[in-house]
DOTI-308774 format. One line per field, with one value per residue (C-alpha): residue in three letters; residue number from 1; x, y, z. Coordinates in steps of 0.02 Angstrom, whole numbers, plus 32768, in hexadecimal, padded with zeros to 4 digits. Layout:
BEGIN
r <- c(ALA; ...)
k <- c(NUM; ...)
u <- c(X; ...)
v <- c(Y; ...)
w <- c(Z; ...)
***
This chain:
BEGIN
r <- c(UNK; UNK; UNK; UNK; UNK; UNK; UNK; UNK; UNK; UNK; UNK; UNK; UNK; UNK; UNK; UNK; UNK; UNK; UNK; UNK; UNK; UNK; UNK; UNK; UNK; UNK; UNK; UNK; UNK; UNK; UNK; UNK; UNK; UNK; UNK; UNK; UNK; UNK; UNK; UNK; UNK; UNK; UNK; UNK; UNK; UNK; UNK; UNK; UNK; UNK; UNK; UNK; UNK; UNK; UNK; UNK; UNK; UNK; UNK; UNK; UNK; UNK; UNK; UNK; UNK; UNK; UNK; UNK; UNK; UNK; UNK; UNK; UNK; UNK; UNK; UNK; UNK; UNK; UNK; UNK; UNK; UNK; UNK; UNK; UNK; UNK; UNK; UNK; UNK; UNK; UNK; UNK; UNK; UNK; UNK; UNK; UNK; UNK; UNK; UNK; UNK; UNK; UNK; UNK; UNK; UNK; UNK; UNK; UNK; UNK; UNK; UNK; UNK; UNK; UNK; UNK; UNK; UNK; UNK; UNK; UNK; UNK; UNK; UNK; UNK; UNK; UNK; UNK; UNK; UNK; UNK; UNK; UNK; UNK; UNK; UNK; UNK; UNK; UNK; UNK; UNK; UNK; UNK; UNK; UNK; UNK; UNK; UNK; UNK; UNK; UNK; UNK; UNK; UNK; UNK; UNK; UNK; UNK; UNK; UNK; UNK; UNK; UNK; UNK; UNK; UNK; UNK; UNK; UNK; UNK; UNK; UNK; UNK; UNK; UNK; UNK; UNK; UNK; UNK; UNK; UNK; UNK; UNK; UNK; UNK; UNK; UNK; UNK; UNK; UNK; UNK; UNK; UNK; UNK; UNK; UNK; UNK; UNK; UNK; UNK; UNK; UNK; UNK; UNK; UNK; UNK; UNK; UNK; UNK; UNK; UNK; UNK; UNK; UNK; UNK; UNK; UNK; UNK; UNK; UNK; UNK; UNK; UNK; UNK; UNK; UNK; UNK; UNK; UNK; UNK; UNK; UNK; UNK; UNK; UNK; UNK; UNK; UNK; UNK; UNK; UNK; UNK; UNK; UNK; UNK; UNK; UNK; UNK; UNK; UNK; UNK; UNK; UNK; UNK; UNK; UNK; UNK; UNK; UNK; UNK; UNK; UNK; UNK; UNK; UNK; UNK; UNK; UNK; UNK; UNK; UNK; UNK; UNK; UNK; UNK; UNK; UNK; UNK; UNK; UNK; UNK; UNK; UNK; UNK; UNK; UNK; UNK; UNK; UNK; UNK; UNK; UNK; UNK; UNK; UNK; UNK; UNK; UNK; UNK; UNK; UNK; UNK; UNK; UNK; UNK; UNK; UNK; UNK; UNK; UNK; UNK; UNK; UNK; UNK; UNK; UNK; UNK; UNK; UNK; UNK; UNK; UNK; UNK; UNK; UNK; UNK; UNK; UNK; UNK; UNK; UNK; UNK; UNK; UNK; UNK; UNK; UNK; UNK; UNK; UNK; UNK; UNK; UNK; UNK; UNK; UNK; UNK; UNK; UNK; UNK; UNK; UNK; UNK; UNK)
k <- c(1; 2; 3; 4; 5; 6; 7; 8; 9; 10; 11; 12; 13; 14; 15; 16; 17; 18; 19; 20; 21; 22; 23; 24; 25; 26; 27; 28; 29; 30; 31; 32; 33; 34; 35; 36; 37; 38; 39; 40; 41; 42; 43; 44; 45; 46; 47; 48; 49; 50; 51; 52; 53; 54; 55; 56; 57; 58; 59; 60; 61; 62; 63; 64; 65; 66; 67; 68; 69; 70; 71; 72; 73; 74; 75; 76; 77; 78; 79; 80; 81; 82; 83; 84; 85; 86; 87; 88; 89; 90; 91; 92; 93; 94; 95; 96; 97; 98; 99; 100; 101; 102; 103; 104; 105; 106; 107; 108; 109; 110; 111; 112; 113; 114; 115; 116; 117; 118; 119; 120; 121; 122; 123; 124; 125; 126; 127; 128; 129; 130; 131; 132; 133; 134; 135; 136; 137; 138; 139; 140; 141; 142; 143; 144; 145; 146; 147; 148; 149; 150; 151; 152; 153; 154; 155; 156; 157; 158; 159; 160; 161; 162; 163; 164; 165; 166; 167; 168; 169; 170; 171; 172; 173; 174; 175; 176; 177; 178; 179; 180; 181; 182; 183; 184; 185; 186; 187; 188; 189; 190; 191; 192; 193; 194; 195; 196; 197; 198; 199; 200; 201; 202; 203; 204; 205; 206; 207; 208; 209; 210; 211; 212; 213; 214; 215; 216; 217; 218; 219; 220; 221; 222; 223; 224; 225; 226; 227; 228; 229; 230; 231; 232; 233; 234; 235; 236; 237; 238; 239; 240; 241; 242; 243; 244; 245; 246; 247; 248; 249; 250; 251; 252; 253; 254; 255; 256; 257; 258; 259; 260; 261; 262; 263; 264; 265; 266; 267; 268; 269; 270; 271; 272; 273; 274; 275; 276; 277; 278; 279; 280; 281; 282; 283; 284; 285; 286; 287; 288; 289; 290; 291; 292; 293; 294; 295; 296; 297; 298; 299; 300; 301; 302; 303; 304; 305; 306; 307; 308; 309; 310; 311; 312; 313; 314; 315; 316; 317; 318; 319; 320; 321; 322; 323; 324; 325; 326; 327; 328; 329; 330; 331; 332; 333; 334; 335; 336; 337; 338; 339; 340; 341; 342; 343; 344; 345; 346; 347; 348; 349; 350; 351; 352; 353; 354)
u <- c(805F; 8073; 808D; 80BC; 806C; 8111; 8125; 81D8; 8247; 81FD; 8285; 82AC; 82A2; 8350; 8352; 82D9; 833F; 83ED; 838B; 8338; 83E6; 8439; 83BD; 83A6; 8476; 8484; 83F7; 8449; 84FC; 850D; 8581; 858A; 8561; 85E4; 85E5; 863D; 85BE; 8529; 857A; 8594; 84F9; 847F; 846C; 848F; 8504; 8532; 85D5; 862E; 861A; 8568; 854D; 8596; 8534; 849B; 84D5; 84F4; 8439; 83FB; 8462; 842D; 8386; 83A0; 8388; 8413; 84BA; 8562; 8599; 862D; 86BB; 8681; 868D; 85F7; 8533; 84B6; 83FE; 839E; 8307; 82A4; 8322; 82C1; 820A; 8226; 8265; 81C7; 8159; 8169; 820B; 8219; 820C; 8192; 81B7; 8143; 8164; 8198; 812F; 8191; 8187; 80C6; 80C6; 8114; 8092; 7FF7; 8049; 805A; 7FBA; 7F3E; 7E98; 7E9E; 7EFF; 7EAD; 7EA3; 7F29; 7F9D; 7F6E; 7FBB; 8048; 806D; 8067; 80E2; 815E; 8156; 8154; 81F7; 8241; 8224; 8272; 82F1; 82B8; 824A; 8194; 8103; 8037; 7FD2; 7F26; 7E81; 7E5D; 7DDC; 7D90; 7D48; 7CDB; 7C19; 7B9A; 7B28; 7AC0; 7ACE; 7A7A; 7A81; 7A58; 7A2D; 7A9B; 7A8C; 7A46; 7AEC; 7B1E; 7AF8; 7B3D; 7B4B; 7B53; 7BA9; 7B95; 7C0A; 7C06; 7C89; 7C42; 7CA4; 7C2B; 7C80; 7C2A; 7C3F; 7C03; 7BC6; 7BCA; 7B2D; 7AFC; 7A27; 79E0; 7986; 78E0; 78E8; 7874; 78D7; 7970; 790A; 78DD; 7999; 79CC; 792C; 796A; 7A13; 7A03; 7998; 7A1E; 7AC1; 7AAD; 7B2B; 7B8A; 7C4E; 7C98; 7CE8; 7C77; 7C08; 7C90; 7CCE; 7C2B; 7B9D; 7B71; 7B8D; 7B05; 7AA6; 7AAB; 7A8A; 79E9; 79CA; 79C2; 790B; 78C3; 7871; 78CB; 78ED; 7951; 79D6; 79EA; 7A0E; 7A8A; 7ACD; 7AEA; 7B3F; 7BAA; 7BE4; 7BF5; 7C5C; 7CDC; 7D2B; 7CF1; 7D9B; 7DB0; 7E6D; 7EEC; 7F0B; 7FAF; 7FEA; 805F; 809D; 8164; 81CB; 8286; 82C8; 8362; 8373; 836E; 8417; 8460; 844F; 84E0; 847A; 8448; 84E5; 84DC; 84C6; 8481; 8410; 83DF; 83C6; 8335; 82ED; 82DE; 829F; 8213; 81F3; 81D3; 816A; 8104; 809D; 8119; 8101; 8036; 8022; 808C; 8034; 7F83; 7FA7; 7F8D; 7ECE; 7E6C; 7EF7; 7EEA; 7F6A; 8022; 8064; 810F; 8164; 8212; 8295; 8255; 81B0; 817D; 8187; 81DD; 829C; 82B9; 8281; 82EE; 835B; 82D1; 8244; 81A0; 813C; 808A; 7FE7; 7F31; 7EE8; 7E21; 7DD9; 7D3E; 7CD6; 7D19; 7D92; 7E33; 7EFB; 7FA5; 802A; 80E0; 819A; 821A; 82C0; 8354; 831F; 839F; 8321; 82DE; 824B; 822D; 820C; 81D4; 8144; 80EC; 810A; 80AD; 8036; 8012; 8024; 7F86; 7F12; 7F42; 7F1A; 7E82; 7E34; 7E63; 7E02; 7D7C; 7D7A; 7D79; 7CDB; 7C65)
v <- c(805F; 8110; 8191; 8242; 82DE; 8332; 8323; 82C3; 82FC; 82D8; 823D; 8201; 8155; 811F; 818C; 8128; 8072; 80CC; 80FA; 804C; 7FEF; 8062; 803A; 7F7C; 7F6D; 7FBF; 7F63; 7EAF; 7EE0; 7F70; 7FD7; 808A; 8061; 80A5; 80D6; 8049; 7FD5; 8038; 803A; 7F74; 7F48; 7FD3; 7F69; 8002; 802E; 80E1; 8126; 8132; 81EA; 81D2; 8183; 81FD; 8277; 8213; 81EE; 829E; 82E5; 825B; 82A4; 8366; 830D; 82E1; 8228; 81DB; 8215; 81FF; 81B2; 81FF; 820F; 8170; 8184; 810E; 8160; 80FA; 8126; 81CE; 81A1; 820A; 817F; 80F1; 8139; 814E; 80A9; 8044; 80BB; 8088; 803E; 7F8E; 7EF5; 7EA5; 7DE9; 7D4A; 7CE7; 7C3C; 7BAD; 7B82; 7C23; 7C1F; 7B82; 7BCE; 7C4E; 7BE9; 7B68; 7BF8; 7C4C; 7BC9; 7BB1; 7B37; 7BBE; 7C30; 7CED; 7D20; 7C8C; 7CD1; 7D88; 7D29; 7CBE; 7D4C; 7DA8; 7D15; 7CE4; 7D8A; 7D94; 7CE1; 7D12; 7DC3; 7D9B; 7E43; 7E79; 7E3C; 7EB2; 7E96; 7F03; 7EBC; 7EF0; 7FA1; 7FCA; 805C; 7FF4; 7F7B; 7FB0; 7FD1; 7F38; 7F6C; 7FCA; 7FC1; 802D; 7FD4; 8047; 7FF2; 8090; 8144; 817A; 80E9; 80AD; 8006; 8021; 7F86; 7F74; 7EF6; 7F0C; 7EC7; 7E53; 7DFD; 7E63; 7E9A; 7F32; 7F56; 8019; 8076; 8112; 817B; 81EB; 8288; 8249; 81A1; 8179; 8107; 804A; 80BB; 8141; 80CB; 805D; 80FA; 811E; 808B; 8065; 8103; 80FA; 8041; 8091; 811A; 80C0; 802D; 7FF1; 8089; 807E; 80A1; 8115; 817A; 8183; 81D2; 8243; 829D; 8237; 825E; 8328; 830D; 82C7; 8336; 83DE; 8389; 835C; 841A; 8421; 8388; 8317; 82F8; 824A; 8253; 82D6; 8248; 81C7; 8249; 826F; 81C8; 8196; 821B; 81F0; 8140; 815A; 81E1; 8155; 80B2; 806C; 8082; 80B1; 8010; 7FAB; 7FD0; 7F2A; 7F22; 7E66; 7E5C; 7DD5; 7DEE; 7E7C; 7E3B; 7E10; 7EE4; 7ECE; 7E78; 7EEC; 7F57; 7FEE; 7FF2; 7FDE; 807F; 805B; 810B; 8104; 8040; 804B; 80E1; 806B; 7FE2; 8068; 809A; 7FD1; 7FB5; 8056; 8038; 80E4; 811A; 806F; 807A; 8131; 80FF; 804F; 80A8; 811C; 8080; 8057; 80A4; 809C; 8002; 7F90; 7F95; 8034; 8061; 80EF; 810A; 8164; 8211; 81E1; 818F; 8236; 81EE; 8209; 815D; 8107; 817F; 8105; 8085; 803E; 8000; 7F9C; 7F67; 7F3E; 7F31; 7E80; 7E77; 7DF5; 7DA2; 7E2E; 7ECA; 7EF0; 7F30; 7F12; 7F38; 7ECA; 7EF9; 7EF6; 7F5B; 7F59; 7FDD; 8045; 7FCC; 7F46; 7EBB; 7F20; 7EBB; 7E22; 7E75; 7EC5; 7E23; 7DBA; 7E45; 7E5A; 7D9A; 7D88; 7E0D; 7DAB; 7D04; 7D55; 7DA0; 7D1B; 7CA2; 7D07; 7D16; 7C44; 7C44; 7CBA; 7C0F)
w <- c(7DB4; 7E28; 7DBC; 7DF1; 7DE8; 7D8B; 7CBE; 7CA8; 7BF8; 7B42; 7B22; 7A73; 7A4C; 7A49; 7AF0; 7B42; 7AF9; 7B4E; 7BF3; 7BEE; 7BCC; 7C4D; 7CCF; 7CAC; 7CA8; 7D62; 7DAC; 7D77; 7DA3; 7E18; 7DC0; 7D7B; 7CBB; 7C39; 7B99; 7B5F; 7BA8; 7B7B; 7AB9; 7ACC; 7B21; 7AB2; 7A1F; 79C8; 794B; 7984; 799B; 7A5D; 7A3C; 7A1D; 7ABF; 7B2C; 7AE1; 7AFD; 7BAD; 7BC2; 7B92; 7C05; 7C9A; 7C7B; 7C74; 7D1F; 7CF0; 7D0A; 7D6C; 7D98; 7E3A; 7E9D; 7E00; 7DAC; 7CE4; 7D01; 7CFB; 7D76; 7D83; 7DDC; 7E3B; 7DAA; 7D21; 7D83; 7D80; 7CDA; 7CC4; 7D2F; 7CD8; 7C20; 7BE8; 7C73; 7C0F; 7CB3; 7CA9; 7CB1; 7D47; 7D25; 7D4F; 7DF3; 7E36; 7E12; 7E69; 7EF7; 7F01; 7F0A; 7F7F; 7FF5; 7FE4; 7FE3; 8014; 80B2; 812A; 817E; 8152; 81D0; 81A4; 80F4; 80FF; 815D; 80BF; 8055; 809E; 80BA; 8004; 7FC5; 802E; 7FE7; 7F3A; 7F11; 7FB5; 7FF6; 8083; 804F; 80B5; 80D0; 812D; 8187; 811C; 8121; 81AF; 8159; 80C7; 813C; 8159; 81D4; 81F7; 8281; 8313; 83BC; 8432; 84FE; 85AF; 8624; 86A8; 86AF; 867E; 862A; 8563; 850E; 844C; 83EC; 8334; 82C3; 8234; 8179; 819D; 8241; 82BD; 834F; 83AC; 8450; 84A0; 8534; 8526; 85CC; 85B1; 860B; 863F; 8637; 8586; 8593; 8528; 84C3; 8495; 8473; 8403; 839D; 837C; 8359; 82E1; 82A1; 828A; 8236; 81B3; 8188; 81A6; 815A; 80DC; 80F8; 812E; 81C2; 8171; 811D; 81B4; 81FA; 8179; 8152; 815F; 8227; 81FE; 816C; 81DF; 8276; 81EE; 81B0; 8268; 82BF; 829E; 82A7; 833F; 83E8; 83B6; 8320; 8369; 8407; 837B; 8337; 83D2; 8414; 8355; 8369; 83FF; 83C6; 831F; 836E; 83CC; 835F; 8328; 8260; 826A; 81FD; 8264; 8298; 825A; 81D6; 81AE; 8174; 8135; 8105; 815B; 8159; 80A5; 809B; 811A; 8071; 7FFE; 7FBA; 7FA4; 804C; 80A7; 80EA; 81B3; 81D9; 814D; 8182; 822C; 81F1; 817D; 8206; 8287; 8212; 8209; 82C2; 82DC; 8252; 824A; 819F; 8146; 817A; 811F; 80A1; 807C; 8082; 7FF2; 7FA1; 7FD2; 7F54; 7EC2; 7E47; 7E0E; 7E3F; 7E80; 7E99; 7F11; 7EEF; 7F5A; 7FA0; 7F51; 7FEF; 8047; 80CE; 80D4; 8133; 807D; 800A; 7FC9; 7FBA; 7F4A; 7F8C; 7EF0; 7F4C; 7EFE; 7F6A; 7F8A; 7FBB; 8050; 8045; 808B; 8016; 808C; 803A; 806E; 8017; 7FF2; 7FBB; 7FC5; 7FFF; 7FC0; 7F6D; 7EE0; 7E6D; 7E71; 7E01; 7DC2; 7D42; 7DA6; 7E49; 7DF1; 7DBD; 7E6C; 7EC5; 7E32; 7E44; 7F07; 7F06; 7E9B; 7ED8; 7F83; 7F57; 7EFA; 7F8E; 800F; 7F7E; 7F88; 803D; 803B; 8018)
***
């Protein structure tokens, strides 16, 4: 699970049962939690003056806090990370609910209807807003290139990437280049770029290159020129895809009934760049992660939680899966479903591979 970079409060351990109870009490019915209820619901035998002064030590810890002039305490973003980061009982999903899973995401479909089916039952299940993104594009590898005179000012660049795409470009060059001297880059360039990502060719690898390339024959700065050229404008941005189910279960929710505050959150659903950065924070991370509130950076998800995990295709390639929903949400059974959803995806695209 995300953790953050700043230390939370030393809590005792009947702190940590309170906070725990607290949370667990608001999540399942809404309301500010009081005293009375915490001392009832606790299991403890401690005095109503005990409580409050428990209660208390959690709200100068900033942990938990009290609504408007409610006698009631309800959770702090900083009560919930605490909360999803060691005290959530995370619950086994019952055998119908598992069944629902691998109906969904089974091997037959294809890997579009695939994503599609994630994000619908992701959606069905927790009854929020279920969300996929399309395989990362910086995680799939150079093949083979080619590079084709078409015209004395004219060069066709052929890619063949690791997972069968073939991108074609044209180059607009500034003298005609022999079959020769094209050969030699792209004998060249196959040699060196092989296996590598589009991305790291990008990020560093063609600068390497063109340092150890200052002093060297003719023909190896044309193959670095004419990669150069071909990797500033080779497409290795996300796709800017992002699959959604169950938008409107989000329309539903108590906690979000704010209008102002709603019709931001469904803004930054249709334009898609927010959810995109926010989603690819999640690419290199393992297991679930969790953003809560402000944590997303982005003020249009402040009173939100996004739970995702990463699912892998067939060819290494790397998505992320998730929901969306209020901060006061089913942790402990929204945790596993995308947990689950992830591997059942990945392993189905693993299937698929023969």
């Amino acid at each position: 699970m995300k953790k953050q970079p700043e230390s939370f409060p030393e809590l005792n351990e009947r702190a940590k049962h309170l906070l725990k109870v607290l949370v667990e009490q608001y999540i399942q019915s809404g309301h500010p939690v009081a005293s009375t209820t915490l001392a009832s619901q606790s299991g403890l035998a401690l005095s109503p003056a005990t409580i409050r002064n428990a209660m208390a030590n959690l709200e100068k810890k900033g942990l938990i806090h009290a609504p408007h002039t409610s006698a009631g305490r309800i959770p702090t973003a900083r009560g919930y990370r605490v909360f999803v980061d060691s005290l959530v009982s995370v619950q086994a999903l019952d055998q119908h609910t598992l069944d629902q899973l691998k109906v969904s995401i089974n091997v037959p479909n294809t890997p579009s209807d695939l994503i599609q089916s994630a994000s619908v039952v992701l959606s069905g299940i927790t009854r929020l807003a279920g969300i996929v993104t399309l395989p990362s594009r910086t995680h799939v590898g150079l093949r083979r290139i080619e590079f084709i005179g078409l015209s004395s000012t004219q060069v066709l660049v052929v890619l063949v990437l690791t997972d069968g795409e073939v991108q074609n470009k044209l180059l607009e060059v500034e003298r005609a280049y022999s079959t020769s001297e094209l050969q030699q880059a792209t004998n060249y360039l196959n040699e060196t770029l092989q296996g590598q990502t589009l991305q790291q060719v990008k990020q560093g690898l063609l600068e390497d290159m063109k340092n150890v390339c200052n002093d060297v024959d003719r023909h190896m700065r044309l193959a670095v020129e004419l990669a150069e050229q071909t990797f500033t404008t080779v497409d290795t941005a996300e796709q800017d895809n992002v699959i959604m189910a169950g938008k409107s279960n989000l329309i539903q929710c108590h906690d979000l009934s704010d209008m102002d505050k709603l019709r931001d959150l469904f803004n930054a659903f249709e334009e898609k760049r927010q959810m995109l950065d926010l989603l690819n924070t999640a690419l290199d991370a393992e297991g679930v992660q969790i953003f809560i509130g402000s944590e997303s950076g982005y003020q249009a998800f402040d009173d939100c939680s996004l739970v995702t995990s990463t699912y892998q295709t067939e060819d290494g390639s790397i998505g992320v899966l998730g929901v969306v929903g209020p901060t006061r949400m089913s942790y402990d059974r929204v945790i596993p479903v995308v947990d689950i959803t992830a591997r059942l995806l990945s392993a189905t695209f693993s299937a698929n591979k023969g």
